[in-house]
C-alpha positions in Angstrom: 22.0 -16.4 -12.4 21.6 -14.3 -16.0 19.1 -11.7 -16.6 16.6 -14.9 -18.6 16.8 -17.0 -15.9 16.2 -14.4 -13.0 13.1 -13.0 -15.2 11.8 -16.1 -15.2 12.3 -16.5 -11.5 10.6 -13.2 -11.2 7.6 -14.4 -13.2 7.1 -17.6 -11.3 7.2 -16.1 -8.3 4.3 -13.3 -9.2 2.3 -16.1 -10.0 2.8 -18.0 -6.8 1.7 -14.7 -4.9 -1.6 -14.1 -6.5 -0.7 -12.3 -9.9 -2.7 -12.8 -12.6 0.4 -11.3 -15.5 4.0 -10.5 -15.1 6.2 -8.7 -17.8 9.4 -6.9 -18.0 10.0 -3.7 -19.4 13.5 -2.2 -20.0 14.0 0.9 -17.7 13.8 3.7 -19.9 12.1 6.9 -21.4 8.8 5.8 -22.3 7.4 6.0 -26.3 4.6 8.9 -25.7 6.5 11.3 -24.1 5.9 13.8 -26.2 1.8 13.0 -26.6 2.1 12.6 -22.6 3.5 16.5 -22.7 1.1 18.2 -25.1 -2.0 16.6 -23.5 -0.7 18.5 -20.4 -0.3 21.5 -22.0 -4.1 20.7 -23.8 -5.9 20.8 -20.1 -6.8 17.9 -21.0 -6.0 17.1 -16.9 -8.5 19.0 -16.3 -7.8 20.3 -12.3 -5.3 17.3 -11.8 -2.6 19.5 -10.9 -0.3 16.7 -9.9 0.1 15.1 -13.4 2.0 18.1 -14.2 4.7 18.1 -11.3 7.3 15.1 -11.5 6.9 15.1 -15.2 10.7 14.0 -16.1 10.0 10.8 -13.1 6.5 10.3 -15.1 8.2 9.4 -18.4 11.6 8.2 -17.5 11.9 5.1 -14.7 15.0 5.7 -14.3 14.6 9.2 -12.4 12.8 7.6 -9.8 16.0 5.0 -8.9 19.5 5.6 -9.3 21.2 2.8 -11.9 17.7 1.4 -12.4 18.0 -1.4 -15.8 14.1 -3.0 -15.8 10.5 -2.5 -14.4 8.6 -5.4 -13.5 4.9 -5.1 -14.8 2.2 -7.0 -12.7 -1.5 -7.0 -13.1 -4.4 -8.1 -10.3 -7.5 -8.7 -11.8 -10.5 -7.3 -9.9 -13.3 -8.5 -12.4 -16.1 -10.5 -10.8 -19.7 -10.6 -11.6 -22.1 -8.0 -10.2 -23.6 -9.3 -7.0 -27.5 -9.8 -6.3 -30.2 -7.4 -6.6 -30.4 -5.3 -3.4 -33.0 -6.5 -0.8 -34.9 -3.4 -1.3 -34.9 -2.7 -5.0 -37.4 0.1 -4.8 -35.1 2.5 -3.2 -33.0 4.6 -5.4 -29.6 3.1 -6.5 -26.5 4.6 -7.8 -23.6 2.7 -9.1 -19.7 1.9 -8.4 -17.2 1.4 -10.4 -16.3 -2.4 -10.2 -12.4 -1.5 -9.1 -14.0 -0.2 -5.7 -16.6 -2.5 -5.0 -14.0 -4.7 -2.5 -10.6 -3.4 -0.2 -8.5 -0.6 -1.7 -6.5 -2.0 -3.8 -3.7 0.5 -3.2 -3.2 -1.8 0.2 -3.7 -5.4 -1.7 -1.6 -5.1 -4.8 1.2 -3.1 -2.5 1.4 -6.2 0.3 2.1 -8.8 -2.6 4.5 -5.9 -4.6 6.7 -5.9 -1.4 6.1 -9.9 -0.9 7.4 -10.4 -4.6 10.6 -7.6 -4.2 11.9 -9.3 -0.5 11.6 -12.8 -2.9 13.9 -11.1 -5.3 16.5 -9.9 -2.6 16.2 -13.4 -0.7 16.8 -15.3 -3.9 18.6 -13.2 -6.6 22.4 -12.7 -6.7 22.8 -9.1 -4.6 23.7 -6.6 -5.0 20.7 -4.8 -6.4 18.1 -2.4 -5.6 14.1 -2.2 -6.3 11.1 0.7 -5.6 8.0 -1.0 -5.3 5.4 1.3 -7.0 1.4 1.5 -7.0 -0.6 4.3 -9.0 0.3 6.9 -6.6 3.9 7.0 -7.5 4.8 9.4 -10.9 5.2 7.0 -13.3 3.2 6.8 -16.4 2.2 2.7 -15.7 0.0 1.7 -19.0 2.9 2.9 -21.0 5.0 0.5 -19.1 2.5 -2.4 -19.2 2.6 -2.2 -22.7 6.2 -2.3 -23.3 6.2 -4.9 -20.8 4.1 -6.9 -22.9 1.4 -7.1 -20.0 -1.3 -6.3 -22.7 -1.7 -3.2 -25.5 -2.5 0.3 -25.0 -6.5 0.0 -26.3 -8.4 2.7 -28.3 -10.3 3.9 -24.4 -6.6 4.4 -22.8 -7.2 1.0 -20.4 -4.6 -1.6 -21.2 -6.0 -4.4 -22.5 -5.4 -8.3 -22.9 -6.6 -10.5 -25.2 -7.5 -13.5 -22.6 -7.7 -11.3 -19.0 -9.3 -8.4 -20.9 -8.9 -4.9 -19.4 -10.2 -5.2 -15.2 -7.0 -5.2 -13.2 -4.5 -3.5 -11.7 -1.4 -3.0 -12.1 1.7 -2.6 -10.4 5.4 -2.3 -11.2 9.3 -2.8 -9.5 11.9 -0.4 -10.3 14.5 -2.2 -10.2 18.7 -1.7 -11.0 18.9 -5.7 -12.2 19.3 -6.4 -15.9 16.6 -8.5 -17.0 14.9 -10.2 -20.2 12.3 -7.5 -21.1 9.2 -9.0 -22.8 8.0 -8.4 -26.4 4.7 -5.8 -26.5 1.9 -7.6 -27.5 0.4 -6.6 -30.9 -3.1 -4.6 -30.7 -6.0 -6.5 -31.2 -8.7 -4.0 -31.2 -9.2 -4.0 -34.9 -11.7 -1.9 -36.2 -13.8 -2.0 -33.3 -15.3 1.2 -31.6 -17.7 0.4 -29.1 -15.5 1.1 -26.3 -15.7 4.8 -27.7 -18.8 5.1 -28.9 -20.0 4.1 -25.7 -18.6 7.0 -23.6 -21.7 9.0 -22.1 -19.8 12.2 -21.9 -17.8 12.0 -25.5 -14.1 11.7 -23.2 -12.6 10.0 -26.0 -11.2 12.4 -28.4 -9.4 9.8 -30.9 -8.4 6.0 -31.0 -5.7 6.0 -27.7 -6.3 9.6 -26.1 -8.8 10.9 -24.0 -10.3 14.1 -22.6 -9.6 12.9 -18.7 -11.7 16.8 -18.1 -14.5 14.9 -19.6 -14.4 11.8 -17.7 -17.0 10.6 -15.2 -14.6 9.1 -13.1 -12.3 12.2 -12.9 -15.8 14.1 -12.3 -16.8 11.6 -9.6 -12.8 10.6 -8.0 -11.0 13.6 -8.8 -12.7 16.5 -9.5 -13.3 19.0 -6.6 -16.1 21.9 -6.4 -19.2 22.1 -8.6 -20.2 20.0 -11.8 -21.8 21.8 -14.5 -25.3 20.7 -15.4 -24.8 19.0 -19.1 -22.6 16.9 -17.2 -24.6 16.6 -14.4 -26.8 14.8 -17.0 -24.5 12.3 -18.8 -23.0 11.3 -15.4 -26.6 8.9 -14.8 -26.4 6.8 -11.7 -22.6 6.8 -11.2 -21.6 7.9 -7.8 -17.9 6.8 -8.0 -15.9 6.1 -11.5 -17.5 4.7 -14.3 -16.7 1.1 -16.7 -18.9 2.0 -19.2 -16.4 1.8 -21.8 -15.0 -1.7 -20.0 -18.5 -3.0 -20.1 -19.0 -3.0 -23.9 -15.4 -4.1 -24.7 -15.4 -7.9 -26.4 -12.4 -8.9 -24.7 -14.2 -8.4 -20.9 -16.9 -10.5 -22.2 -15.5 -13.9 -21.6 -12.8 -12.6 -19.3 -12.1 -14.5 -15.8 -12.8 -13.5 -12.5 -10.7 -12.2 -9.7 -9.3 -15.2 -7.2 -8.3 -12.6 -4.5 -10.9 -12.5 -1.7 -10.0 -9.3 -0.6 -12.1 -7.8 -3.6 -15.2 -9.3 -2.4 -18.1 -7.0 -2.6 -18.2 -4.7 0.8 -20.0 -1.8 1.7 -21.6 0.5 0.6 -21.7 -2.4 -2.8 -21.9 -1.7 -6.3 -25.4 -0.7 -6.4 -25.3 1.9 -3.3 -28.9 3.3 -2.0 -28.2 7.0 -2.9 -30.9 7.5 0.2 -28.5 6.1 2.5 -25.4 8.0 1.3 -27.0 11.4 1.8 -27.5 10.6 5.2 -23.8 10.0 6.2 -22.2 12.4 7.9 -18.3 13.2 7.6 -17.9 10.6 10.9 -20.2 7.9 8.8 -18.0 8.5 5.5 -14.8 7.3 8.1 -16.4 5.0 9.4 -18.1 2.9 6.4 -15.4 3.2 4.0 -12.0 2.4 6.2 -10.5 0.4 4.1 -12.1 1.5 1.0 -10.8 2.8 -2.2 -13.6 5.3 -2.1 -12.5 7.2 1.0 -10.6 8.9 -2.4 -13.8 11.1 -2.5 -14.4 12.9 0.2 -17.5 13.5 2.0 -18.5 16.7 0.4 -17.3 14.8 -3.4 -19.4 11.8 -2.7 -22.8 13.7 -1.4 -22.4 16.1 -4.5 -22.0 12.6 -6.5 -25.0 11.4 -4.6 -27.3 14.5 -5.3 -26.4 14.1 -9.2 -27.1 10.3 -9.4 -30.2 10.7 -7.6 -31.4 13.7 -9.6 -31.0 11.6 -13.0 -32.7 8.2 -11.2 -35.4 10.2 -10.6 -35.8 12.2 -14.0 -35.6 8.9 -16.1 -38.2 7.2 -13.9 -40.7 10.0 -14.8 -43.2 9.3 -17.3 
């Protein structure tokens, strides 16, 4: 089988497990290196210590597998409509970033990763080698969706395509087989700003780069200790993450919905009662979010989270 017709294999086979897109990238230093390097040096990582360890695996695939030749790009949409207003609409809500509001999908996009690589070693000539990789591993994985032609690096930093729009994951396989990479798609965002214009907290500091410091979902996910109080005030109702700058994009307008189940709304929701989250102690935060991409924020993270939202709710419902 040659590298075009085991791509194409490859690609078939994402699509029979769930995948929404599948491109191929060549394994090899990626094109922002050096922007990837100064924005470290910047703080722009704010307390994201990690970013800066592993930095030669972050921009090089092939330091993470030995003789690897191509990374295989997938994408999982998690878009779906908000669900119904909650039964008791009086009580004070905060809000979820749409990419948590079902099953971590560290766990979901992982189960069919693995699915699609044991495909690859039942059906492809051997010998080869893959690493099955999802956001935790150090690679930089929007600069490989892009080469990978899996959609183009927009003006807020999200990878963006111009029928699936920007809500989904990705996830990628290292892998030492020569394969046909994929053409990057051409960037589509035009003249349009809304996706930075939008930002409450001003995290965009040009077209393609962005303050991550500055971010309400590095504030709400990542950040640990204290807030200070002007962001305290831009962060509004958001408890975990933020898609402000999804939610005003055109593309998402139109954009399908997710067909994997295991994103269904679960608790706490999407419009969480901010009551009912200051009540949970660290055996309720266990408890109520196995399973959840929001355990990320532990208990002391999400209460802070929960006194902020609830201190703006209640400031903008004053007369």
């Amino acid at each position: 089988m040659n590298p075009g017709d085991s791509s194409r294999y490859i690609k078939s086979t994402a699509r029979k497990l769930g995948f929404d897109l599948c491109g191929i990238a060549r394994a090899e230093p990626i094109g922002r290196a050096d922007y990837f390097a100064a924005w470290l040096a910047h703080g722009s990582a704010g307390s994201m210590n990690y970013l800066h360890r592993n930095f030669a695996e972050r921009t090089d695939p092939r330091r993470l597998l030995d003789g690897a030749r191509s990374v295989v790009v997938v994408a999982l949409l998690y878009n779906q409509s908000p669900p119904d207003q909650p039964r008791d609409p009086s009580a004070p809500r905060g809000r979820v970033a749409a990419y948590a509001w079902g099953d971590d999908y560290h766990e979901v996009v992982k189960k069919k990763l693995f699915a699609l690589a044991d495909q690859m070693h039942e059906d492809l000539p051997p010998p080869f080698e893959t690493k099955v990789c999802v956001d935790t591993a150090p690679l930089l994985e929007r600069e490989l969706a892009a080469a990978a032609g899996v959609g183009w690096l927009a003006k807020n930093t999200m990878i963006l395509h111009p029928q699936l729009g920007s809500f989904f994951f990705l996830g990628e396989i290292v892998t030492t087989l020569e394969l046909t990479p994929d053409e990057p798609l051409e960037d589509h965002c035009g003249t349009c700003t809304a996706c930075l214009d939008a930002c409450p907290t001003d995290a965009f500091t040009a077209p393609h780069q962005m303050d991550a410091s500055r971010c309400i979902s590095y504030l709400t996910i990542e950040h640990r200790g204290s807030i200070s109080k002007p962001f305290q005030e831009m962060m509004g109702d958001w408890v975990f993450g933020c898609d402000v700058c999804q939610d005003v994009c055109p593309f998402n307008r139109d954009a399908p919905h997710t067909r994997e189940a295991r994103f269904t709304v679960r608790n706490p929701g999407a419009r969480p009662d901010l009551g009912r989250l200051l009540s949970w102690s660290p055996a309720d935060h266990r408890r109520e979010l196995r399973g959840s991409a929001i355990k990320r924020a532990n208990p002391e993270m999400l209460l802070r989270n929960a006194r902020i939202a609830l201190d703006n709710v209640q400031q903008s419902q004053q007369p």
